[in-house]
N, CA and C atoms as a LAMMPS dump frame, in Angstrom:
ITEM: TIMESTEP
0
ITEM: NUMBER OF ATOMS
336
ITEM: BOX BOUNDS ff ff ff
-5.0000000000000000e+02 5.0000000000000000e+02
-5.0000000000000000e+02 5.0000000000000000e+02
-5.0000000000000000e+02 5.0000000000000000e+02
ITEM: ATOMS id mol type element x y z
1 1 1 N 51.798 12.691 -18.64
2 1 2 C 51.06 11.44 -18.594
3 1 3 C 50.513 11.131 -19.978
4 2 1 N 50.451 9.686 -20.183
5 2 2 C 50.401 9.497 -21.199
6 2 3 C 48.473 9.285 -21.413
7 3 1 N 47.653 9.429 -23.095
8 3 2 C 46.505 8.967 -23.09
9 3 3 C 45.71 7.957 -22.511
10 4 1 N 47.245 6.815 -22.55
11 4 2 C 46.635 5.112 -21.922
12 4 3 C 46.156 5.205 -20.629
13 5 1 N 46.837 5.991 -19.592
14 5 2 C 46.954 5.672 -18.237
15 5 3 C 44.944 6.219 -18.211
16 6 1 N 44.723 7.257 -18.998
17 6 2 C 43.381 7.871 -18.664
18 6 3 C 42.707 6.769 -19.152
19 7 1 N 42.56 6.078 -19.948
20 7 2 C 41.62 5.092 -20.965
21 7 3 C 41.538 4.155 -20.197
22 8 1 N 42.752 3.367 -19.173
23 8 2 C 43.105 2.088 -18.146
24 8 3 C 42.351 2.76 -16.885
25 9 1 N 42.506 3.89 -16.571
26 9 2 C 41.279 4.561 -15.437
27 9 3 C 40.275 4.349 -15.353
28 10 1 N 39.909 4.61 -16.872
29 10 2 C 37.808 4.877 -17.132
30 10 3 C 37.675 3.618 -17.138
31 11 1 N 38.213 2.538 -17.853
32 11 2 C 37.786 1.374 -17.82
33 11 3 C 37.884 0.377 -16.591
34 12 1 N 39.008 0.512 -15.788
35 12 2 C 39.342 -0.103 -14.636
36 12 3 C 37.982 0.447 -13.638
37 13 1 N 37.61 1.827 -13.896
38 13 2 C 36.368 2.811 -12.876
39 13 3 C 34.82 1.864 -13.693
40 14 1 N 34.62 1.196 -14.936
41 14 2 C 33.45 0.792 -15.391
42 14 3 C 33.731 -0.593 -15.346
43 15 1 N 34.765 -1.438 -15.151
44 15 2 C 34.565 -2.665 -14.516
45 15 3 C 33.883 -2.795 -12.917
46 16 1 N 34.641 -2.156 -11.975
47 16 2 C 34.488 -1.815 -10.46
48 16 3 C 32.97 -1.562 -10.651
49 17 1 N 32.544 -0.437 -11.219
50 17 2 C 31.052 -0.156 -11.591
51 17 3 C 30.091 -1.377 -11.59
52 18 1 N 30.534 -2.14 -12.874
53 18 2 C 29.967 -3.174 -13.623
54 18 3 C 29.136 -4.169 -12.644
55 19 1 N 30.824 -4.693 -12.04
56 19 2 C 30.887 -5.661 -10.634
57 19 3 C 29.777 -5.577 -9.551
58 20 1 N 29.958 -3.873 -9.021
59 20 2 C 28.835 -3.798 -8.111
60 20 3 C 27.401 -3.99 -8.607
61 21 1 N 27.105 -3.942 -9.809
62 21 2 C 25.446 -3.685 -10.004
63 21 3 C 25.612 -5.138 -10.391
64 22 1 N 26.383 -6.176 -10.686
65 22 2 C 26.026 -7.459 -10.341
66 22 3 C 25.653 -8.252 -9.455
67 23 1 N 26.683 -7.615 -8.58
68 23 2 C 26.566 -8.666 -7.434
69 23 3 C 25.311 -7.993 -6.612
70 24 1 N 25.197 -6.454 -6.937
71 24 2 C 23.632 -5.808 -6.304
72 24 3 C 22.501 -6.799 -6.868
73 25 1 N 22.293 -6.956 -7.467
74 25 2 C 21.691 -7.73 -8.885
75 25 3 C 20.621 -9.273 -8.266
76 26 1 N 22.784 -9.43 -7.654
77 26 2 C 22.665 -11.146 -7.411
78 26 3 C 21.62 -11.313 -6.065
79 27 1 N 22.65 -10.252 -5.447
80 27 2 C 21.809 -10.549 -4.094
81 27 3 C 20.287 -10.109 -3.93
82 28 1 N 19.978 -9.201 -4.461
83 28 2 C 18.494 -9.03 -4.668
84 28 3 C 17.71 -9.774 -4.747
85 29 1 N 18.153 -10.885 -5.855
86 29 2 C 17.409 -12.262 -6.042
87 29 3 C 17.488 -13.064 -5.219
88 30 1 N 18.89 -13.401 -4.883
89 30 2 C 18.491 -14.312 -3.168
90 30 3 C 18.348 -13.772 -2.461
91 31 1 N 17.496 -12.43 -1.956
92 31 2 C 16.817 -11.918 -0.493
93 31 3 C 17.636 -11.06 0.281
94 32 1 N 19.088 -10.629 -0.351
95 32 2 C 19.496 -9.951 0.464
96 32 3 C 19.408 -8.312 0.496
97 33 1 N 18.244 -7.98 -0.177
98 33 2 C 17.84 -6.933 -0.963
99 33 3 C 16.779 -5.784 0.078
100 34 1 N 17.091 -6.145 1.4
101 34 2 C 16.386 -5.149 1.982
102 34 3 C 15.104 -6.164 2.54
103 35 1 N 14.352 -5.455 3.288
104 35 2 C 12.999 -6.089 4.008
105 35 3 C 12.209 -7.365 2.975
106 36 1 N 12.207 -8.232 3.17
107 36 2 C 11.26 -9.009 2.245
108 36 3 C 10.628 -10.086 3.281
109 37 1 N 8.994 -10.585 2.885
110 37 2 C 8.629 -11.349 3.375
111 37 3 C 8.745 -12.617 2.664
112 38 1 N 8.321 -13.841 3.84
113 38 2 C 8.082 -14.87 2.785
114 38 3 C 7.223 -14.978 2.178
115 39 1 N 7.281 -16.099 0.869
116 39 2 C 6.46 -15.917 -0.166
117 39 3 C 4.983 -16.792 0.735
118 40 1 N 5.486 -17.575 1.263
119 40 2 C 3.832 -17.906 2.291
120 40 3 C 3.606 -16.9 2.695
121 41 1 N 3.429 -16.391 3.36
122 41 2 C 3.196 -14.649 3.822
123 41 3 C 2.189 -14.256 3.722
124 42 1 N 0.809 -14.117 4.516
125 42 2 C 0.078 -13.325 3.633
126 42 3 C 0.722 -11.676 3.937
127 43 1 N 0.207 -10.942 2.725
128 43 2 C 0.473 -9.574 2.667
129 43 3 C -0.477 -8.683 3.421
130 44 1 N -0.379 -8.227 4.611
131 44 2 C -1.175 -7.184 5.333
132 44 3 C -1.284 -5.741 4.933
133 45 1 N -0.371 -5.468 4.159
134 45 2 C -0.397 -4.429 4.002
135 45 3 C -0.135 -3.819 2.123
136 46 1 N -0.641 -2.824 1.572
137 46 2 C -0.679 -2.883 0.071
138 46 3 C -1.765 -1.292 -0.254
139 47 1 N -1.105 -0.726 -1.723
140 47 2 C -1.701 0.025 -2.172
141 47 3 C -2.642 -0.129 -2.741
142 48 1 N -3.955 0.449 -2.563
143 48 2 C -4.726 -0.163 -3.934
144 48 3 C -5.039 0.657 -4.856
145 49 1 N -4.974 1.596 -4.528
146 49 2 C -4.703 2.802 -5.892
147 49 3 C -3.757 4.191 -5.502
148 50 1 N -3.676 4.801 -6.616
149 50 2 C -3 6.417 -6.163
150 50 3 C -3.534 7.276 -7.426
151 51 1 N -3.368 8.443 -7.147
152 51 2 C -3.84 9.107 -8.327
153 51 3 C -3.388 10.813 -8.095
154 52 1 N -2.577 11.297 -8.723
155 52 2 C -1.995 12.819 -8.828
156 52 3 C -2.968 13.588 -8.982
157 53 1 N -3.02 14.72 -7.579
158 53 2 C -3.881 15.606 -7.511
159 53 3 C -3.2 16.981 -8.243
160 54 1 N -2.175 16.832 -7.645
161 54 2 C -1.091 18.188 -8.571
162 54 3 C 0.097 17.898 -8.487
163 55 1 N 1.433 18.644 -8.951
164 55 2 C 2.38 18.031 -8.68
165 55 3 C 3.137 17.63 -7.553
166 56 1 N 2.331 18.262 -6.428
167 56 2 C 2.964 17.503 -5.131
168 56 3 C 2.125 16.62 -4.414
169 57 1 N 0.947 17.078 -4.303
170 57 2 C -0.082 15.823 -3.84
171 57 3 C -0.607 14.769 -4.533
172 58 1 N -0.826 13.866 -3.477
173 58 2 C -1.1 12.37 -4.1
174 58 3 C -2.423 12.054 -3.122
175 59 1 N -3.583 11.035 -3.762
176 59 2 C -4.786 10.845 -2.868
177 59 3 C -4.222 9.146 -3.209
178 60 1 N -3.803 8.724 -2.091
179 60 2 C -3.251 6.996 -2.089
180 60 3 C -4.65 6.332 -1.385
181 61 1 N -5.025 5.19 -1.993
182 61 2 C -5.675 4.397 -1.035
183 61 3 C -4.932 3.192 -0.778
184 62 1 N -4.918 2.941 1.169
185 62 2 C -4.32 1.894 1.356
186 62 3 C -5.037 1.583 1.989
187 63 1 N -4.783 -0.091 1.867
188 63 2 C -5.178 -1.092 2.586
189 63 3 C -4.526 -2.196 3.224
190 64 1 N -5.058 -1.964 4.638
191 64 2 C -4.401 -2.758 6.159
192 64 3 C -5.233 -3.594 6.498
193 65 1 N -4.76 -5.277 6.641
194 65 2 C -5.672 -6.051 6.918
195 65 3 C -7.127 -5.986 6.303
196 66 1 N -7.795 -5.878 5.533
197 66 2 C -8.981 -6.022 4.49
198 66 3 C -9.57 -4.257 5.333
199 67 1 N -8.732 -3.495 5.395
200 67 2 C -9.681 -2.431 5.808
201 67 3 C -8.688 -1.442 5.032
202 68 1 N -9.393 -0.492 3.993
203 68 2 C -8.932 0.494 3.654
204 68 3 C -9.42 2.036 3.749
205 69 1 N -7.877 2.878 3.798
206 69 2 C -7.53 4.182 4.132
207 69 3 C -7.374 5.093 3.064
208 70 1 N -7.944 6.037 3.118
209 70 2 C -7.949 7.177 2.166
210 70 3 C -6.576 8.26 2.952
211 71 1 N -5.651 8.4 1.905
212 71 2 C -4.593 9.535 2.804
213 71 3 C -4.659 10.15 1.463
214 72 1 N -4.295 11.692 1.806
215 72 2 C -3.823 13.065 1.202
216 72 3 C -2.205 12.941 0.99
217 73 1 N -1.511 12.539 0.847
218 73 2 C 0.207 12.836 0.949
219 73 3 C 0.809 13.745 -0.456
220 74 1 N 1.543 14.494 0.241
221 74 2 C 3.276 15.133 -0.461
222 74 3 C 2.783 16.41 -0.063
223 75 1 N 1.541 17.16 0.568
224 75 2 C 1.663 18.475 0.685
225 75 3 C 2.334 18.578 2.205
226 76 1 N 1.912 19.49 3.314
227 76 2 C 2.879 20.814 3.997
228 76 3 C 2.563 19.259 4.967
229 77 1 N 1.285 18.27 5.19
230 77 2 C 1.54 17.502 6.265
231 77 3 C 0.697 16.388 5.365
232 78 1 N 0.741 15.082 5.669
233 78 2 C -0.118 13.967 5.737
234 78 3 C -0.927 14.189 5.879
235 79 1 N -2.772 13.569 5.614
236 79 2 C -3.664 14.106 5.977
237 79 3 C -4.58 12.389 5.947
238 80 1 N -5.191 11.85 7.155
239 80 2 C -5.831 10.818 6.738
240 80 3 C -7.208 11.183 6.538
241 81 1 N -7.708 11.263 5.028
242 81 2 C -9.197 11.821 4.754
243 81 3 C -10.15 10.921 5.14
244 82 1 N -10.157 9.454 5.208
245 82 2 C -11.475 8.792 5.542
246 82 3 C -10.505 7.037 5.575
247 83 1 N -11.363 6.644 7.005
248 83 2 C -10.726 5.495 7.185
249 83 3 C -11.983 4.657 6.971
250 84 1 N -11.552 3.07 6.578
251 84 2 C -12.993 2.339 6.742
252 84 3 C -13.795 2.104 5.599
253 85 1 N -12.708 2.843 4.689
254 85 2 C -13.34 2.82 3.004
255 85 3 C -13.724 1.618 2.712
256 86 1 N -15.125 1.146 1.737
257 86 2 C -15.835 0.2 1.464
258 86 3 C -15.875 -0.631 2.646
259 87 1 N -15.94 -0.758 4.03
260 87 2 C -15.969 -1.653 5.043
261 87 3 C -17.353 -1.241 5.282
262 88 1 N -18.367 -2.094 5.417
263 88 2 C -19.78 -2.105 5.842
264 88 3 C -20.099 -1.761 6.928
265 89 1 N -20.488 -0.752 6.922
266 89 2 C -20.482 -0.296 8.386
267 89 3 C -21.904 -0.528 9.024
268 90 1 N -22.422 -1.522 9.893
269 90 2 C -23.31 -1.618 10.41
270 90 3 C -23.494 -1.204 12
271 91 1 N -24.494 -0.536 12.22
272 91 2 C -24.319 -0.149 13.912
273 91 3 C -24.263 -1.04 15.22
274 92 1 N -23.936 -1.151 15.964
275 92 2 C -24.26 -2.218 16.825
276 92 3 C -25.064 -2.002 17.699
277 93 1 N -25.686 -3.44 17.93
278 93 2 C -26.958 -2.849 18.231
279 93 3 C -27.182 -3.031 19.854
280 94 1 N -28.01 -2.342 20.505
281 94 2 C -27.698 -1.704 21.647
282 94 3 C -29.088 -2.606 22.521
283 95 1 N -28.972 -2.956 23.574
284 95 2 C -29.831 -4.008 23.862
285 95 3 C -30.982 -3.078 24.381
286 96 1 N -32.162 -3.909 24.076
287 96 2 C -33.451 -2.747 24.559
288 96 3 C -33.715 -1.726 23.318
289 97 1 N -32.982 -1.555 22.623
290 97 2 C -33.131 -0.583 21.366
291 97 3 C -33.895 -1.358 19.846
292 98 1 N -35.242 -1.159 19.592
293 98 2 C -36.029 -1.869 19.347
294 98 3 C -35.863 -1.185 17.827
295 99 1 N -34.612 -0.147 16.897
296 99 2 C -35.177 0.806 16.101
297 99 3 C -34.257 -0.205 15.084
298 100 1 N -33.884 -0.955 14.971
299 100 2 C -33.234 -1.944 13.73
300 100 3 C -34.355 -2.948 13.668
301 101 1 N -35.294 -3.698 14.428
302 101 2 C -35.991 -4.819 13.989
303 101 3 C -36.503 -4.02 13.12
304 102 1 N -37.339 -5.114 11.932
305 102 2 C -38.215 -4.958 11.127
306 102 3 C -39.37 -4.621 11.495
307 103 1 N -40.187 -3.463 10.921
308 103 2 C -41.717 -2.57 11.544
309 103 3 C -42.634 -3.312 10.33
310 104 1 N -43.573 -3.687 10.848
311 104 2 C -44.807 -3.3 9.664
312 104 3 C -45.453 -2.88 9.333
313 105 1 N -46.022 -1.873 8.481
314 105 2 C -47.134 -1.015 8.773
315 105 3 C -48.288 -1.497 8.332
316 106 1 N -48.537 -2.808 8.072
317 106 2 C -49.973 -3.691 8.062
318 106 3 C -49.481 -4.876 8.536
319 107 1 N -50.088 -5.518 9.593
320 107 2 C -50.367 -6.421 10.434
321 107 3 C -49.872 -7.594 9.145
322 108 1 N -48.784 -8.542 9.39
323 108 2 C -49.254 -9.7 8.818
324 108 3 C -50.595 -10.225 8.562
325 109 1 N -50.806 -11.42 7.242
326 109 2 C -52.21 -12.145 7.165
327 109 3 C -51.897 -13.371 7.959
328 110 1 N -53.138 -13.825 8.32
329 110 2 C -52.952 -14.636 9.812
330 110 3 C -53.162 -15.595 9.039
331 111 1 N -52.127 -16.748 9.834
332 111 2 C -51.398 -18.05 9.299
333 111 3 C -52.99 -19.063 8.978
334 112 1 N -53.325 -20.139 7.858
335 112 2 C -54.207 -20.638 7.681
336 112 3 C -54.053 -22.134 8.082
């Protein structure tokens, strides 16, 4: 066999190549690129930070619908450390349960 036939191979194998990561390319841009929402859309779901604990664990915070999750991920299991992050947590209040109003410990001054 001659040199050419190998040189007409590699190149005939990096056109074929070429082709696919175009047209991968193309379609990406018009949407055919796997799960996508529309751009009206609101987004429910999103990272809002991550940060490398070592080389296999990660402490991700996510956030679902305006409520965010503290997870542990890449060690032996998932771990959800604290849900509810920055969400205000106020108690609800329980009827007959008099320990949230405001106390005074001196009598208002009486109205003039």
């Amino acid at each position: 066999m001659d040199i050419s036939v190998y040189i007409r191979f590699i190149l005939a194998l990096a056109g074929v190549l070429a082709l696919i990561a175009i047209a991968a390319f193309i379609l990406k841009r018009v949407g055919w690129g796997g799960m996508r929402t529309p751009r009206s859309a609101q987004k429910r779901l999103g990272i809002s930070a991550a940060i490398a604990l070592d080389g296999r664990r990660r402490l991700v915070l996510v956030r679902r619908d305006d409520v965010e999750h503290l997870l542990l991920v890449g060690g032996p299991a998932d771990l959800v450390v604290e849900t509810g992050v920055g969400a205000r947590a106020t108690p609800a209040p329980v009827p007959g349960d008099r320990s949230l109003e405001p106390r005074f410990t001196n009598p208002p001054p009486p109205a003039s």
